[in-house]
C-alpha positions as CSV (number, residue, x, y, z in Angstrom):
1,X,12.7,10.2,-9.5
2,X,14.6,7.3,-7.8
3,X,14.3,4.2,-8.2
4,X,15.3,1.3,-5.5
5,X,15.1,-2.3,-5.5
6,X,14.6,-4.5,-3.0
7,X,12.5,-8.1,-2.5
8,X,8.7,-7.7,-1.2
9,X,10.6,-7.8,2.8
10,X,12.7,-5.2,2.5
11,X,11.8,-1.5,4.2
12,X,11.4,1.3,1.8
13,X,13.0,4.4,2.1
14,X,10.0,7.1,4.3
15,X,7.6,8.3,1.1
16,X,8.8,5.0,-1.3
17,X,5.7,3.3,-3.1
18,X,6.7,-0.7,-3.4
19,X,6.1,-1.3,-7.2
20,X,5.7,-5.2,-7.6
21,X,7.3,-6.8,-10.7
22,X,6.5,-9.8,-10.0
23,X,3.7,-12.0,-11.4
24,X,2.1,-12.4,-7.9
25,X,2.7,-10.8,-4.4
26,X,2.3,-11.7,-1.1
27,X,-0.8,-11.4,1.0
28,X,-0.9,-8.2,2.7
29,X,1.5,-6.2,0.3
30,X,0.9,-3.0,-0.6
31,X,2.2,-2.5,-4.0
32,X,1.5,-1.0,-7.6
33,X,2.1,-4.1,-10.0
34,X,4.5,-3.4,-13.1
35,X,3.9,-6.9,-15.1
36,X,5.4,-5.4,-17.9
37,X,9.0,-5.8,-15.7
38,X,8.1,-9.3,-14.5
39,X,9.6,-12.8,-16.0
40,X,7.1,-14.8,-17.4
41,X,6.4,-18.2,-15.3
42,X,8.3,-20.2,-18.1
43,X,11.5,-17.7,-17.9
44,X,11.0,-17.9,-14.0
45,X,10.7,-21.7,-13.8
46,X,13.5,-22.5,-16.7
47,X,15.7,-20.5,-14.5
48,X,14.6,-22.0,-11.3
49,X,14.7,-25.8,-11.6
50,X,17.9,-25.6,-13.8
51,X,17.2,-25.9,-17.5
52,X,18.3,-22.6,-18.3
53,X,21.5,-20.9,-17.4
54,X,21.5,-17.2,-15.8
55,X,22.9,-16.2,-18.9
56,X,20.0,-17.9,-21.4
57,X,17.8,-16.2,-18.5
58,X,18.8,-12.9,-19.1
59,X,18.8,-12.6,-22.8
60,X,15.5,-14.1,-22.8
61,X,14.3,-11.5,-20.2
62,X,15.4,-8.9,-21.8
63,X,13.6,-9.9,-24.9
64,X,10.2,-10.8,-23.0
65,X,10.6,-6.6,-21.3
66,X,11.3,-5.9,-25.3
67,X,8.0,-7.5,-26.2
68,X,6.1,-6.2,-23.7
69,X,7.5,-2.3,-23.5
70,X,6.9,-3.0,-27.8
71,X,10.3,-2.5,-28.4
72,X,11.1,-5.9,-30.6
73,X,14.6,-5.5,-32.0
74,X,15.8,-2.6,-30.5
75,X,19.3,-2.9,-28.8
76,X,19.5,-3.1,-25.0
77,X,20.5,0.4,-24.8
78,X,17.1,0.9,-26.2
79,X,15.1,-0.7,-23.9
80,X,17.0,0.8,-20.7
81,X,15.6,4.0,-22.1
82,X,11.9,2.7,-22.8
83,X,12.4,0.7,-18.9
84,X,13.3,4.6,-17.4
85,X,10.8,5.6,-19.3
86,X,8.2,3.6,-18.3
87,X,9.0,4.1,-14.6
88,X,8.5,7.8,-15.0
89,X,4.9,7.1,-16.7
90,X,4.6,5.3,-12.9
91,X,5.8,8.4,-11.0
92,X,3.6,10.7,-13.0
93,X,0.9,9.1,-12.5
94,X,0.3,8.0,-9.2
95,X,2.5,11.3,-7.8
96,X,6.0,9.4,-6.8
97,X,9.2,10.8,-6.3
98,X,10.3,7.4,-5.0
99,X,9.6,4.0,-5.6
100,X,10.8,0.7,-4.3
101,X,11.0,-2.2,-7.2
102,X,9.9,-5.6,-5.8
103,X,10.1,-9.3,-6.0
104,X,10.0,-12.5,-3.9
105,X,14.0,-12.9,-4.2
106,X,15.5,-13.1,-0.6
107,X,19.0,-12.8,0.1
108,X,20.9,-12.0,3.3
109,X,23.3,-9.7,2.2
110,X,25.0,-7.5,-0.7
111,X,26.9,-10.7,-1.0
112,X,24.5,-13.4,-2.0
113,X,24.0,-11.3,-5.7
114,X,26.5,-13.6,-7.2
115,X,25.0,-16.5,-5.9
116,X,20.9,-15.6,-6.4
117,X,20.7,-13.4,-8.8
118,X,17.5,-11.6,-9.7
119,X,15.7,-10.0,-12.6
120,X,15.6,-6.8,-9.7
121,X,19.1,-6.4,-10.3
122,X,18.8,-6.3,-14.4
123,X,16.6,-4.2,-14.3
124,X,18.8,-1.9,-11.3
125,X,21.7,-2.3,-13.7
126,X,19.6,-0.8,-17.0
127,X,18.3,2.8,-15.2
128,X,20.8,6.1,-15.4
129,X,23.2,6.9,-12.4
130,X,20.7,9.9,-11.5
131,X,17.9,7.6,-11.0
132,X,19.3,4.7,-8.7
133,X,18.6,4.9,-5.6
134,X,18.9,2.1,-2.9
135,X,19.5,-1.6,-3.6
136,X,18.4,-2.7,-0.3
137,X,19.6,-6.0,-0.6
């Protein structure tokens, strides 16, 4: 299996499923939707209009994918094996070697991570070397 990341924009690899995990997608997309991998609103607009830091985002993300993987109070380690996990449960069910992780995140380039950083690349940063593929932005 491989596993790329991109927003909902970006062009999947030929024979990569977009797997939303986001709360919502736009009109027209054609994605499986992995909730269990999306921020809740709160943790979404904390982050957005500046009351939490990325860093208070990301520890409470991690915690919500805990929570909803059932994994309370496991070490991080932990729950990048229950996140690989659960994107194999994906593959084998629906029949993908490939999938494409999605969000409404734009950025221009490689470059912009530091500056709009996304709960795409937490999630990029958790998975095995052997199962990254692409971050396609």
């Amino acid at each position: 299996m491989k596993v790329h990341v991109g927003n909902f924009w970006s062009k999947p690899p030929n024979g990569c499923k977009k797997v939303s995990i986001a709360r919502s997608t736009p009109p027209g997309q054609d994605c499986l939707l992995a909730w269990e991998l999306a921020p809740s609103y709160p943790l979404l607009k904390g982050y957005k209009d500046g009351t939490i830091t990325w860093a208070e985002y990301e520890a409470r993300y991690y915690e919500e994918i805990a929570s909803n993987l059932e994994d309370n109070g496991h070490p991080s380690a932990f729950i990048s094996h229950q996140v690989t996990k659960y994107l194999e449960q994906i593959k084998v069910r629906y029949g993908f070697e490939e999938i494409m992780l999605c969000c409404w995140e734009r950025r221009k380039s490689v470059e912009e991570r530091e500056i709009k950083p996304c709960h795409r690349d937490l999630i990029y940063a958790m998975l095995p070397d052997d199962v990254k593929g692409e971050s396609l932005d």
